[in-house]
DRENKOL-513725 format. One record per residue (C-alpha): residue in one letter; x, y, z negated. Coordinates in Angstrom, 3 decimals. Example, Ala and Ser with C-alpha at 12.3 -4.5 7.8 and 13.67 -1.06 7.14 Angstrom:
REM residues 2
[atom "a" [12.300 -4.500 -7.800]]
[atom "s" [13.670 -1.060 -7.140]]
REM end
This chain:
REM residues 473
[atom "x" [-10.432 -24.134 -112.720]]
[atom "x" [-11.084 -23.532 -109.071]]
[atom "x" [-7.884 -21.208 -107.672]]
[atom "x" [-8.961 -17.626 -106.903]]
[atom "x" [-9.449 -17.262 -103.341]]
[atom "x" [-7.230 -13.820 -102.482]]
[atom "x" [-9.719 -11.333 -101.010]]
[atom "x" [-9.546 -11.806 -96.698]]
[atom "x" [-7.996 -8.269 -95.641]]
[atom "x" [-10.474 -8.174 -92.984]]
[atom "x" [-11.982 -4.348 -92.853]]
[atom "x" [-9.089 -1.778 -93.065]]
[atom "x" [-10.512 1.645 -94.221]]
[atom "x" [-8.897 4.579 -93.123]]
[atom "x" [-9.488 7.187 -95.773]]
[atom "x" [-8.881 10.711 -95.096]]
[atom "x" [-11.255 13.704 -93.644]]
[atom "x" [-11.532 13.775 -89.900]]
[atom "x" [-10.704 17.487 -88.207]]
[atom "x" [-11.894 18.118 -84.892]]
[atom "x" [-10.096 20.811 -83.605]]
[atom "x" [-11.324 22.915 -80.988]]
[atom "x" [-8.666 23.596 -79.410]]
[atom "x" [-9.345 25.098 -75.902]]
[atom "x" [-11.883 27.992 -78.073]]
[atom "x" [-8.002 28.527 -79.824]]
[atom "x" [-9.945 29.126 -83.310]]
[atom "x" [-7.772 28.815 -86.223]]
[atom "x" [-9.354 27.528 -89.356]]
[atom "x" [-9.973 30.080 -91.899]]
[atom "x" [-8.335 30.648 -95.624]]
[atom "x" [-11.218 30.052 -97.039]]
[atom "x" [-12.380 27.020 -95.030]]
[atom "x" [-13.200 23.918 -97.892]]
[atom "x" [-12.695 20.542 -97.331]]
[atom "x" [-15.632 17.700 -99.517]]
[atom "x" [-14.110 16.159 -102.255]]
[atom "x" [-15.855 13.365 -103.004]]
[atom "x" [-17.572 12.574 -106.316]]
[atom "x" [-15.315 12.177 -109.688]]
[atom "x" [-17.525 10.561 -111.550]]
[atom "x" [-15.950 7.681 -113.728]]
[atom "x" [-18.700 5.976 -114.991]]
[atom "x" [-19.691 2.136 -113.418]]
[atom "x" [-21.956 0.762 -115.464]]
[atom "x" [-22.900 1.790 -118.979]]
[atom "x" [-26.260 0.427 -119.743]]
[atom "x" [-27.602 0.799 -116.097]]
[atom "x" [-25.483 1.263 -112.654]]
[atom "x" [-23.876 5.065 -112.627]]
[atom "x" [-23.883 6.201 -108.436]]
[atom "x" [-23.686 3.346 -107.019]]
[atom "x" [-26.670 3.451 -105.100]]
[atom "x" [-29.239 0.736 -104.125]]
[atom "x" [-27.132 -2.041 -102.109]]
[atom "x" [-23.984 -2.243 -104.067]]
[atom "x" [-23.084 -6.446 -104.705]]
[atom "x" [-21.838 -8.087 -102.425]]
[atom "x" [-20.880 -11.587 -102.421]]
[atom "x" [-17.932 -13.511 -101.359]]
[atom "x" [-19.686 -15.655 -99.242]]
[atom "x" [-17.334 -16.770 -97.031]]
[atom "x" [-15.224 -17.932 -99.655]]
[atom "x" [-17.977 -20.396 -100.950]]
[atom "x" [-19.383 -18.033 -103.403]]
[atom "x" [-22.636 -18.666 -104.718]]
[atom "x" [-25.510 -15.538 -103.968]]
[atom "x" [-26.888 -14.798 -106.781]]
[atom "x" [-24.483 -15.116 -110.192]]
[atom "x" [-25.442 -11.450 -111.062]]
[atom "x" [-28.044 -10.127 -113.617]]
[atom "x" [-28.114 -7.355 -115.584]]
[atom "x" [-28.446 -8.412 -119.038]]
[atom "x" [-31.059 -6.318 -121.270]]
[atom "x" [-30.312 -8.287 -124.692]]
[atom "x" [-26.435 -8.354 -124.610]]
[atom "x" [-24.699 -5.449 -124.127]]
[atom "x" [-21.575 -4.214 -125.946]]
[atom "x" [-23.059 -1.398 -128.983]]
[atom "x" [-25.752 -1.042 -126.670]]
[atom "x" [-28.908 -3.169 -125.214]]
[atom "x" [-27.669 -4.114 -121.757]]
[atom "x" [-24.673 -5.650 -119.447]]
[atom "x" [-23.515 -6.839 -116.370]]
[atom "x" [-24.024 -11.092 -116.572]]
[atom "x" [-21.985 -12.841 -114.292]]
[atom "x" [-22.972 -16.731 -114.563]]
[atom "x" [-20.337 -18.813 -112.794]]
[atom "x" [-21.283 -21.852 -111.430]]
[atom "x" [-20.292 -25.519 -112.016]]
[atom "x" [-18.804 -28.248 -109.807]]
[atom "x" [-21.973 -29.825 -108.576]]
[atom "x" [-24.076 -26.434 -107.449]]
[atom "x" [-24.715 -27.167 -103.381]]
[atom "x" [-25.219 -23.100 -103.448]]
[atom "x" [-21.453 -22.057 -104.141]]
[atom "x" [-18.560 -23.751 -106.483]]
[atom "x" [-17.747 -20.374 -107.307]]
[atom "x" [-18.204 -17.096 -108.553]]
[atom "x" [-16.808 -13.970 -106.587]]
[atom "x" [-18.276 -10.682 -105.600]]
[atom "x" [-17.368 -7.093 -105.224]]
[atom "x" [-19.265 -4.055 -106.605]]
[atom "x" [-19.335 -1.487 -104.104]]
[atom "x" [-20.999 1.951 -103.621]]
[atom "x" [-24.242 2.342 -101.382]]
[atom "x" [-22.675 5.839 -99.879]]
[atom "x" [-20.239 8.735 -100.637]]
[atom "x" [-16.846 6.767 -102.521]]
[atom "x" [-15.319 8.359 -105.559]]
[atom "x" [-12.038 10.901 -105.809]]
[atom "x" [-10.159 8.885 -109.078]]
[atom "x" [-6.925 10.658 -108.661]]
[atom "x" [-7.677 11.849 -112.002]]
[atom "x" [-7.693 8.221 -113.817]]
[atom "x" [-5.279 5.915 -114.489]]
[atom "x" [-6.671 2.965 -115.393]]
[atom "x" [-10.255 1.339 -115.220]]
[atom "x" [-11.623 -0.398 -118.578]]
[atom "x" [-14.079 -2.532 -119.210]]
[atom "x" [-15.540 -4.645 -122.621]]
[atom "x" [-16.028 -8.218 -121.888]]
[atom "x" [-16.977 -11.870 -123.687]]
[atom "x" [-17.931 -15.409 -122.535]]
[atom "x" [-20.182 -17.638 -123.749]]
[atom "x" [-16.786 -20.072 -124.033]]
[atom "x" [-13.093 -19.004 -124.043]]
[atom "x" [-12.204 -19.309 -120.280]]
[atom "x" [-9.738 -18.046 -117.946]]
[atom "x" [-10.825 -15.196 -115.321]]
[atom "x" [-8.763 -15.767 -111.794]]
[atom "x" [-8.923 -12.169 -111.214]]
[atom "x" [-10.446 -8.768 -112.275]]
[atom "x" [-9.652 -5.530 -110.298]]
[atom "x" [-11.047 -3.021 -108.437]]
[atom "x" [-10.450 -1.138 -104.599]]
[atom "x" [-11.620 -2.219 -101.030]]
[atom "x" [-8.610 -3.705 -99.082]]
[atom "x" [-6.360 -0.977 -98.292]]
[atom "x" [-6.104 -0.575 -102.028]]
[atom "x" [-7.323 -3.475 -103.799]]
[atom "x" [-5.626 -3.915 -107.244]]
[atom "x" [-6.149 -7.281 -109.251]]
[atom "x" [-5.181 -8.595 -112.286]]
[atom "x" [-5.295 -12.547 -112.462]]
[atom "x" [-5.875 -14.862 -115.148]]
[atom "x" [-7.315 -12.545 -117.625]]
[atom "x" [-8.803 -14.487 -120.624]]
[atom "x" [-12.242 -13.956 -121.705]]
[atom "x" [-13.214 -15.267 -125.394]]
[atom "x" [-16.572 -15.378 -127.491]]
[atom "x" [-15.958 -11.706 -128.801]]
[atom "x" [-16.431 -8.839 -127.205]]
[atom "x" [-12.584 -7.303 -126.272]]
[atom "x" [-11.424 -4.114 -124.317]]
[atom "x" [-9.696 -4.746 -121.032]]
[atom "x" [-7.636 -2.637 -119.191]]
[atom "x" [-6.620 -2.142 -115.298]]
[atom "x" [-3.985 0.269 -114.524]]
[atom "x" [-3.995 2.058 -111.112]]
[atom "x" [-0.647 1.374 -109.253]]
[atom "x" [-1.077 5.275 -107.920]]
[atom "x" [-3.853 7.008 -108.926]]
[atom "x" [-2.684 9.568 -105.898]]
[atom "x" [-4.032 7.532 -103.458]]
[atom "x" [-7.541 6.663 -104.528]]
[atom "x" [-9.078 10.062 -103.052]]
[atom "x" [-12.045 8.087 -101.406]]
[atom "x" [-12.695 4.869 -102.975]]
[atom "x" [-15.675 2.355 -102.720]]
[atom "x" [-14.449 -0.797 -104.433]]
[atom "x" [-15.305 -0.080 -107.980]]
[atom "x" [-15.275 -3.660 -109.550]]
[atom "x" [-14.327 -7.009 -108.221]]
[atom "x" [-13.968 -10.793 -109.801]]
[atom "x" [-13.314 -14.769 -108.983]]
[atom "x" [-14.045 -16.699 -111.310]]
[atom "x" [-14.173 -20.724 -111.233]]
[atom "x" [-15.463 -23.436 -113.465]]
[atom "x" [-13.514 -24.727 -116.700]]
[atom "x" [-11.801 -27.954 -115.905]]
[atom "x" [-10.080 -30.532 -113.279]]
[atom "x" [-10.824 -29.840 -109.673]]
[atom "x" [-14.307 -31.366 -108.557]]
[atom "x" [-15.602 -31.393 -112.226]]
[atom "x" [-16.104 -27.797 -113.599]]
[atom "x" [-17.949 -26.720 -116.001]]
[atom "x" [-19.900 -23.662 -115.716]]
[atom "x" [-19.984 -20.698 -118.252]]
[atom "x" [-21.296 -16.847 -118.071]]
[atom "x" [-19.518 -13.438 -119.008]]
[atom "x" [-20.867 -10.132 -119.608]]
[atom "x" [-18.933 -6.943 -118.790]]
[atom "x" [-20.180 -3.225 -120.168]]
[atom "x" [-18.584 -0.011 -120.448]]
[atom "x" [-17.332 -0.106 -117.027]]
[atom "x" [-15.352 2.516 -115.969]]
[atom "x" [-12.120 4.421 -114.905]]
[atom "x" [-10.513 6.406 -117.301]]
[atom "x" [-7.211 9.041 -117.930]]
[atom "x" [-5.726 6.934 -121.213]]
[atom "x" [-2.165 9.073 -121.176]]
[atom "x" [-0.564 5.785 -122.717]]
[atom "x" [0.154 3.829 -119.155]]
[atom "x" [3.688 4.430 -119.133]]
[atom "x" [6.860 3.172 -117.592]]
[atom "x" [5.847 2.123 -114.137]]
[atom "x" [7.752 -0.670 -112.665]]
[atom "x" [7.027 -1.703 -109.206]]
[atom "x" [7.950 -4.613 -106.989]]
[atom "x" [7.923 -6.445 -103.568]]
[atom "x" [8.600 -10.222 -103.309]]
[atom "x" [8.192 -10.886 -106.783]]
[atom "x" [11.643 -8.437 -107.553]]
[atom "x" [13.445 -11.074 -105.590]]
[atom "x" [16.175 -9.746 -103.044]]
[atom "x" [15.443 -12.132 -100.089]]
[atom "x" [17.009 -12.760 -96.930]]
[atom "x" [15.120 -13.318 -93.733]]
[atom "x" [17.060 -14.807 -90.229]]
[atom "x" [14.285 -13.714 -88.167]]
[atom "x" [14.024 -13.323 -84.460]]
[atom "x" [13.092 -10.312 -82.395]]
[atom "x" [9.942 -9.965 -81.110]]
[atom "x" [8.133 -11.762 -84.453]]
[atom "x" [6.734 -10.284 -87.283]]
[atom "x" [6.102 -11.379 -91.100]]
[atom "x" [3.678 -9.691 -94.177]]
[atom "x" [5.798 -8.390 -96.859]]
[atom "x" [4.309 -10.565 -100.253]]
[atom "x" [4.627 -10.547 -104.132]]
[atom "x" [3.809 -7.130 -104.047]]
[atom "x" [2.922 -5.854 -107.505]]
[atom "x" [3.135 -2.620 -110.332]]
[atom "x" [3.932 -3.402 -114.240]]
[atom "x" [3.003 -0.986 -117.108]]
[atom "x" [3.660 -0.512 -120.771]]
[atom "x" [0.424 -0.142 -122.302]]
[atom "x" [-0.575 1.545 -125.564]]
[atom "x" [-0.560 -1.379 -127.440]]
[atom "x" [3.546 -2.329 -126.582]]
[atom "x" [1.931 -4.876 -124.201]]
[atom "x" [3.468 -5.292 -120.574]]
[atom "x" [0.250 -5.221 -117.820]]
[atom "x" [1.284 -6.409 -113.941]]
[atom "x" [-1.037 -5.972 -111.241]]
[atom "x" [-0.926 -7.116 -107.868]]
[atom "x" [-1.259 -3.842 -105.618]]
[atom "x" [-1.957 -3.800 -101.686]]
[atom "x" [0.538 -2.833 -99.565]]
[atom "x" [-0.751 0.851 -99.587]]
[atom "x" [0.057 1.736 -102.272]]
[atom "x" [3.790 1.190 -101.748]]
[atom "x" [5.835 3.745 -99.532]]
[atom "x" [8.231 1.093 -97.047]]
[atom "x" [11.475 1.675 -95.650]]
[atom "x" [14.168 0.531 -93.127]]
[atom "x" [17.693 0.914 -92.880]]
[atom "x" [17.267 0.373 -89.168]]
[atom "x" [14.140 0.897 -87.402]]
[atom "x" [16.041 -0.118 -84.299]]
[atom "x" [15.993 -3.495 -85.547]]
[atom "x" [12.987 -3.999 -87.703]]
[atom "x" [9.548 -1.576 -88.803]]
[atom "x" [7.370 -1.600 -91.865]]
[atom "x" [3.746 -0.526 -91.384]]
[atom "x" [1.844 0.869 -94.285]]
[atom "x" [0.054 -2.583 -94.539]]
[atom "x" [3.670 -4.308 -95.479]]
[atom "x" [3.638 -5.929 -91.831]]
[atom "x" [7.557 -5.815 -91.230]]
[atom "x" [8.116 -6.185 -87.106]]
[atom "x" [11.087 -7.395 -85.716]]
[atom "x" [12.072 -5.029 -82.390]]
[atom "x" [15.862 -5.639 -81.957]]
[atom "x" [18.947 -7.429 -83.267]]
[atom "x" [21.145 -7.045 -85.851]]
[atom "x" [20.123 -6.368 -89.535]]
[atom "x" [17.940 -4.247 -91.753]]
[atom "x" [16.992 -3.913 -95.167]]
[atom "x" [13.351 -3.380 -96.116]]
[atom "x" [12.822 -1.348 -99.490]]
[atom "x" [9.555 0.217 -101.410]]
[atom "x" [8.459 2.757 -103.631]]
[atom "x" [5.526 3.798 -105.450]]
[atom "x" [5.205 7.395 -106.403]]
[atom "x" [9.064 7.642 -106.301]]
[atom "x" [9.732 4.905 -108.132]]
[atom "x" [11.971 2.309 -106.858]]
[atom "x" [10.777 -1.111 -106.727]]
[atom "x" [12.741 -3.902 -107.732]]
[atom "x" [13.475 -6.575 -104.638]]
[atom "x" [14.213 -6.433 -101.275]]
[atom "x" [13.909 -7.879 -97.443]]
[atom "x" [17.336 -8.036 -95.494]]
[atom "x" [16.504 -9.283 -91.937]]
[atom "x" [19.337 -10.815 -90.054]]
[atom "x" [17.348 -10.775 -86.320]]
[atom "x" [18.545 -12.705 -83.496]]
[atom "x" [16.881 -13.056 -79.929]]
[atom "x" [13.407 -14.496 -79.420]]
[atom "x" [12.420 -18.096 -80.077]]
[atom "x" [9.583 -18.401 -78.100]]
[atom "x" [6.223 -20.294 -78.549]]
[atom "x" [5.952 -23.823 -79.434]]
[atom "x" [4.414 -26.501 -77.182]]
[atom "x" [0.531 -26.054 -76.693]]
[atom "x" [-1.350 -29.120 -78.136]]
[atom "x" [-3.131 -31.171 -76.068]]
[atom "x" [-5.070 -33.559 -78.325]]
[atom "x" [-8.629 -32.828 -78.588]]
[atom "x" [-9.931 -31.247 -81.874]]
[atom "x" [-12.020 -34.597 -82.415]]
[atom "x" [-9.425 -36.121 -82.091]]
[atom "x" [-6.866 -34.215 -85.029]]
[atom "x" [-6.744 -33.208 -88.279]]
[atom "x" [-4.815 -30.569 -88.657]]
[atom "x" [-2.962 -28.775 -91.292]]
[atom "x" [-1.031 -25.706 -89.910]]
[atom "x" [-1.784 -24.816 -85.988]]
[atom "x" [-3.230 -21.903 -83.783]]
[atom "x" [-5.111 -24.619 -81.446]]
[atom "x" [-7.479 -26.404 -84.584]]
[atom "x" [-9.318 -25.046 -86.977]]
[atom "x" [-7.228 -26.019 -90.497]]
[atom "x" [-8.365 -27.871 -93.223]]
[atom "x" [-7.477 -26.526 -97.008]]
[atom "x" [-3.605 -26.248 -98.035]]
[atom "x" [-2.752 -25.815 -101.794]]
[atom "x" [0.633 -24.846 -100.837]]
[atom "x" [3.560 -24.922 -97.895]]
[atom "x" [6.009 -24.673 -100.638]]
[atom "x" [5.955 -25.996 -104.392]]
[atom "x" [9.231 -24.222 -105.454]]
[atom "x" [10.123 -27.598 -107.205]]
[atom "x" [12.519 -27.579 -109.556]]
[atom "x" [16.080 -27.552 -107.840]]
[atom "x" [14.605 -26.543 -104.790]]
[atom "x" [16.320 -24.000 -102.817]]
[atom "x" [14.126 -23.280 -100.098]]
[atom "x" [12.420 -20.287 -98.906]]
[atom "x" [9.395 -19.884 -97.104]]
[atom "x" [7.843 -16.950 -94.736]]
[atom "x" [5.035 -16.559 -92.406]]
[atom "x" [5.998 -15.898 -88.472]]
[atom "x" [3.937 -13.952 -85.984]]
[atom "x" [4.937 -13.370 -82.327]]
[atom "x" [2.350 -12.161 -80.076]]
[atom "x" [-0.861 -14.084 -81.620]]
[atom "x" [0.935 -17.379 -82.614]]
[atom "x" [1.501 -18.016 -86.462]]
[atom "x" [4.650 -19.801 -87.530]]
[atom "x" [6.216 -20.873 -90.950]]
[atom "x" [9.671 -20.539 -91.136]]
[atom "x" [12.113 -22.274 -94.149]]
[atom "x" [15.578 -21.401 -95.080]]
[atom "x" [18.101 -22.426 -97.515]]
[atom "x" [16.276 -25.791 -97.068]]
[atom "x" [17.229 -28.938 -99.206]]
[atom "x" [13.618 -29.797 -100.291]]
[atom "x" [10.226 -28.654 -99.240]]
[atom "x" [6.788 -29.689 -100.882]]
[atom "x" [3.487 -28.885 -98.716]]
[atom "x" [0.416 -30.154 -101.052]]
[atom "x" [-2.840 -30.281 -99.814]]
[atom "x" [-4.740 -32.468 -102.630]]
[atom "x" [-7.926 -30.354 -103.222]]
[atom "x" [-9.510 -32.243 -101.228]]
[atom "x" [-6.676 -34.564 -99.594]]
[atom "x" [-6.761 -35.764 -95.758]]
[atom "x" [-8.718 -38.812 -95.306]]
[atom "x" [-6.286 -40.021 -92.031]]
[atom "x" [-7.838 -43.611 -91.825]]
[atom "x" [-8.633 -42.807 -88.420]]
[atom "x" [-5.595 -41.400 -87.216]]
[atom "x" [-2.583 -42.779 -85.960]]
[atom "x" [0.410 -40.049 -85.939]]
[atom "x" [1.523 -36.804 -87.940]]
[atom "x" [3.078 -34.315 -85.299]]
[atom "x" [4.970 -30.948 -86.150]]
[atom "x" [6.964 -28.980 -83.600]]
[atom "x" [10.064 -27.303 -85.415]]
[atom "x" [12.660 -25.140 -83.764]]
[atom "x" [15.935 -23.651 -85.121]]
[atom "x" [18.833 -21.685 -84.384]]
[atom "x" [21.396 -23.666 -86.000]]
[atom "x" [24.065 -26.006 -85.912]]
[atom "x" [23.843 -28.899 -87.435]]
[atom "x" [25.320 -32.514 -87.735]]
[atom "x" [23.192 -33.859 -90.492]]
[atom "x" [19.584 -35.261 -90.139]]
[atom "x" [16.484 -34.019 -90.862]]
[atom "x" [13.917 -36.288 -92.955]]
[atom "x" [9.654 -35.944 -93.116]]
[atom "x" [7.919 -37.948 -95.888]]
[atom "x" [4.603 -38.544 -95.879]]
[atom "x" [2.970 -39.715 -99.078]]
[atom "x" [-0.591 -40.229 -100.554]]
[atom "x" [-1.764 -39.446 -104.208]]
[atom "x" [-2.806 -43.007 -105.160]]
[atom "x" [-5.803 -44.075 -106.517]]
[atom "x" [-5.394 -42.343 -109.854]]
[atom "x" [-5.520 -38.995 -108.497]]
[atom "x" [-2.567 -37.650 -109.139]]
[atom "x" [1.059 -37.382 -107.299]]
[atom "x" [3.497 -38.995 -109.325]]
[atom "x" [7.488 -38.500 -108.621]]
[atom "x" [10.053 -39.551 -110.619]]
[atom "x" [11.669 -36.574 -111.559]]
[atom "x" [15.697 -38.096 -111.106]]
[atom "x" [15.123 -39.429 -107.502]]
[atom "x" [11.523 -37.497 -106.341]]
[atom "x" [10.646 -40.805 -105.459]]
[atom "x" [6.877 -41.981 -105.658]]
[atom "x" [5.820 -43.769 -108.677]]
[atom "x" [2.924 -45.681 -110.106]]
[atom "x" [0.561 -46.139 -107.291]]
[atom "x" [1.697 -43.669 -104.544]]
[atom "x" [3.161 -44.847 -101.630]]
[atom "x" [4.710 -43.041 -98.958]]
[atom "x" [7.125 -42.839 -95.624]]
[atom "x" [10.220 -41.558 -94.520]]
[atom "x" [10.766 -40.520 -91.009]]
[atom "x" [14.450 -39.281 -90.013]]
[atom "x" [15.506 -37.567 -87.087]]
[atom "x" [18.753 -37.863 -86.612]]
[atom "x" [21.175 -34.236 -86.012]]
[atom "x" [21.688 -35.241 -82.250]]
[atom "x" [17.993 -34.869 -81.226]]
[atom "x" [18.058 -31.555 -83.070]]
[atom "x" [18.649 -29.028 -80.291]]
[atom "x" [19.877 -25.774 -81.109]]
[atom "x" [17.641 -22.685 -79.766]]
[atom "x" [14.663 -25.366 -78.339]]
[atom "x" [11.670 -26.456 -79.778]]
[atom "x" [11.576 -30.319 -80.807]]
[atom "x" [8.185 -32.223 -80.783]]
[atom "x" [7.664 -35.009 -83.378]]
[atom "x" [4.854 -38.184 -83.668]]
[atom "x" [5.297 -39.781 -86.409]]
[atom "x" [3.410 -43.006 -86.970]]
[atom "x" [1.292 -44.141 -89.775]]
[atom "x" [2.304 -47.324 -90.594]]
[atom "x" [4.365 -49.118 -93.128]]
[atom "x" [3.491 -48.532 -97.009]]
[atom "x" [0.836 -45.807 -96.427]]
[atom "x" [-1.146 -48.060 -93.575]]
[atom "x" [-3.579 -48.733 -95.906]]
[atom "x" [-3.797 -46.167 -98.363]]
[atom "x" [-4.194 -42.784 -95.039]]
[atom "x" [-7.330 -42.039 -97.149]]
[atom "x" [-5.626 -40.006 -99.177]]
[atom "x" [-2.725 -38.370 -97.965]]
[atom "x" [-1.785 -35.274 -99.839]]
[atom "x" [1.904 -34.031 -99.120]]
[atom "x" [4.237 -34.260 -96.799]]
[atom "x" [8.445 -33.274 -97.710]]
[atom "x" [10.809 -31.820 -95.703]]
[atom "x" [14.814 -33.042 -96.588]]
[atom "x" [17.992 -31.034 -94.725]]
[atom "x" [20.169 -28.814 -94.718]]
[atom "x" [18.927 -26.246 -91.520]]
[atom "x" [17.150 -22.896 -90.970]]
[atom "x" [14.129 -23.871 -89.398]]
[atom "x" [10.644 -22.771 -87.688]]
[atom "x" [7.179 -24.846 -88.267]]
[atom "x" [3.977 -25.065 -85.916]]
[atom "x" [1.152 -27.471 -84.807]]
[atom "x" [1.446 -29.781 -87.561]]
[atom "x" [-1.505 -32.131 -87.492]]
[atom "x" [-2.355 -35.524 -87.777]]
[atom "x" [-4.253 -36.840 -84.369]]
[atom "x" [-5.520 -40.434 -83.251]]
REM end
C-alpha cells in the first residue's frame, strides 16, 4: 500500500477572536459585552452534509491525489439510504495513485470543546488497511493511521487529544488511503463512511501523552540552529478496554524549557537553539505529563556547508537546499542493532540532518530508486564537532534486478544480486569543527548496475552533520 503522505503544515490558523481596542477614546468594554461562539453542532454527515456549506472537499493534490474519489452514495448507507464513497484508486490511474482529501467547512468553524471524540461507521468493498483517518486543519490536526476497514459495517472512534482547544475548528474529516499491494501494483478498492460526527462518549479515559515516541533523547546541537520536536502523540483507554494512540500536532501540547537562555519551544514544537550549555525540553497536555524528553547539549555555531556548484541538469539529488529532491523512504531504517539517532537541522534557511550515537545508518530511497547511469560521483558535505581517530565509511548499493535489497543479516553485507561500494575516509581528513566535502566515484561493482541505486550506509563511530548529498555527472 502506498505510504500516507503526512499532511504539508503549510497554512497555520490562528484561532482566537480579534479585539480592536480603541484605545485613545479610553472606552472600557462593558460587563455585558458578548463575544460569538461559533456553532456546536456535531453532526458531519448523516445521510446528507450537516453545515458544511457548498465548497467543502478538498483534495490533496499536491500529494498526487486523484480529484474526484468522492460520491455520496444513495444505496449504501449504514441503517439508512446514503454515505460518503471514497473510491481509491489503483496503481495505473495517470489522474492520482492515491486517495487523500480533507472535508472542510465553506464558512463559520465549529466550537467542539464539548466532544471528545469523533465517530464514524465504515466498510470496504475488501478488507484493507486505511493510512490515516482524523480530523483538524494543521494547527490541530489529529490522525489515526492504519485503521482497518473490513466488508462489515464497524464503529470507529477518534479521540480528541484536548477537546479545550478546538474552539474554532474547520477540519472536520480527513483520509489517505493507497491501493492494496506491492509498490507500483495496487489494487484499487472503495469505502463508505456514515454517521459522521463528534461526540461526548464519557468512556475516553486515562490520557497518556507523548513527544518523541516516549523516548528521552539527547540532542548535541549548536547555537543558532533549530530542529521540529517529532513522535508527538496522545493514547486513550477506550470503552471497550482497547488502547487508541493518535498522532496530535504540536498545539495541542503545552512545551517547556529548563533554560530558555539556551534553547525555546514555540507552540508549533520548533525547539531554537539561542545559547550554550544545556536544556531539557518537556510537554504536557491538559496537565498531563507526557512521557519523553529533549535534552540539548548546545555548543557554538557550525556554520553553512559549501554551496553547490553543479548545475541541476547536471545532479540528482537526494538531500540539499540548492536541487529540488527526488523521493526518500527514509534517512534512517532503525536497523536492528543500530544505535543511531537522527534529527533535522535548521540555521537561518539551510536544512541539515544531523546523526549521533552513530555505528550504522540506512537511507532508502527504493520507491522509485535513482537511475544514476548518467552520473559519475555521489557527494555529501558532513561536518562534526568531534574527535576522532577512527574512519568513517559510505556504501553505496543498488537493489538488484529482483527488486528487493537483500543483506545478510550476520555481516549486512549484500546478497543475491545486489552489488554495492565502500568508500572510507580515513580519521585524519576528518577535521574537527570544519565542513568536509566528499566525491565519491561510481565505479567498481555498481558501474553497471547505477540504474538502480537505492541506499546508501553510513559506518563510524562520530557525531555528525549531513547536507548537499547528491549524485552529479
Amino acid at each position: 500500500m502506498k505510504n500516507i503522505k503526512f499532511i504539508n503544515l503549510k497554512n497555520i490558523f490562528l484561532l482566537g477572536l480579534i479585539l480592536n481596542l480603541l484605545v485613545s477614546c479610553e472606552r472600557e468594554i462593558s460587563d455585558e459585552a458578548q463575544f460569538a461562539e461559533m456553532p456546536k453542532t456535531a453532526e458531519i454527515f448523516t445521510d446528507d452534509f450537516v453545515g458544511m456549506g457548498t465548497n467543502f472537499f478538498f483534495p490533496f493534490i499536491s500529494d498526487g491525489a486523484k480529484a474526484d474519489v468522492f460520491a455520496v452514495d444513495k444505496e449504501v448507507g449504514h441503517e439508512s439510504i446514503a454515505s460518503i464513497r471514497i473510491d481509491v484508486p489503483d496503481a495505473t490511474d495517470s489522474d492520482g495513485n492515491f486517495a487523500g482529501a480533507i472535508f472542510k467547512i465553506d464558512g463559520a468553524g465549529r466550537n467542539l470543546t464539548q466532544y471528545d471524540a469523533l465517530t464514524f461507521w465504515a466498510k470496504s468493498t475488501q478488507s484493507a488497511t486505511i493510512g490515516s483517518i482524523g480530523f483538524g486543519e494543521d494547527k490541530f490536526l489529529t490522525l489515526k493511521s492504519g485503521v482497518r476497514f473490513t466488508t462489515k459495517w464497524t464503529k470507529f472512534i477518534i479521540p480528541i487529544p484536548d477537546p479545550s482547544k478546538l474552539i474554532n475548528e474547520k477540519g472536520m474529516f480527513l483520509f489517505s488511503a493507497g491501493g492494496i499491494g506491492t509498490p507500483g501494483n495496487e489494487v484499487g478498492y472503495s469505502f463508505w463512511i456514515d454517521d459522521l460526527k463528534f461526540e461526548k462518549l464519557g468512556t475516553i479515559a486515562q490520557p497518556r501523552p507523548k513527544i518523541l515516541n516516549g523516548e528521552n533523547q539527547v540532542l548535541k546541537s549548536f547555537k543558532g540552529s533549530s530542529s521540529t520536536l517529532g513522535g508527538l502523540t496522545q493514547t486513550f483507554n477506550l470503552a471497550s478496554g482497547m488502547n487508541q494512540t493518535v498522532s496530535a500536532a504540536p498545539s495541542y501540547f503545552t512545551f517547556k524549557s529548563s533554560n530558555i537562555e539556551v534553547a525555546r519551544v514555540s507552540e508549533l514544537g520548533v525547539v531554537s537553539v539561542v545559547g550554550e550549555g544545556t536544556a531539557e525540553i518537556t510537554a504536557s497536555i491538559k496537565g498531563v505529563k507526557a512521557i519523553g524528553s529533549l535534552t540539548i547539549e548546545a555548543s557554538g555555531s557550525f556554520g553553512t556547508a559549501p554551496m553547490p556548484t553543479e548545475l541541476a541538469a547536471d545532479v540528482i539529488s537526494l538531500f540539499s537546499d540548492k536541487y529540488t529532491n527526488v523521493p526518500v523512504d527514509f534517512f534512517n531504517g532503525f536497523y536492528g542493532g543500530s544505535t543511531t539517532q537522527t534529527a533535522d537541522l535548521k540555521l537561518g534557511n539551510d536544512n541539515f540532518k544531523y546523526y549521533s550515537t552513530l555505528n550504522y545508518v540506512g537511507i532508502e530511497f527504493g520507491n522509485p530508486v535513482v537511475n544514476a547511469t548518467e552520473m559519475g560521483f555521489l557527494h555529501l558535505d558532513i561536518w562534526t564537532n568531534d574527535d576522532t581517530s577512527n574512519n568513517f565509511i559510505i556504501k553505496i548499493r543498488d537493489r538488484g534486478a529482483n527488486g528487493t535489497l537483500n543483506t545478510d543479516v550476520n555481516t549486512g553485507n549484500p546478497t543475491e544480486d545486489d552489488k554495492e561500494i565502500a568508500y572510507t575516509l580515513s580519521a585524519n581528513n576528518i577535521t574537527k569543527g570544519q565542513w568536509v566535502s566528499i566525491d565519491i566515484p561510481l565505479t567498481g561493482n555498481i558501474a553497471n548496475q547505477k540504474n538502480n541505486l537505492a541506499q546508501i550506509v553510513f559506518v563510524g563511530d562520530i557525531n555528525f552533520i549531513l547536507d548537499n548529498l547528491y549524485f552529479h555527472k
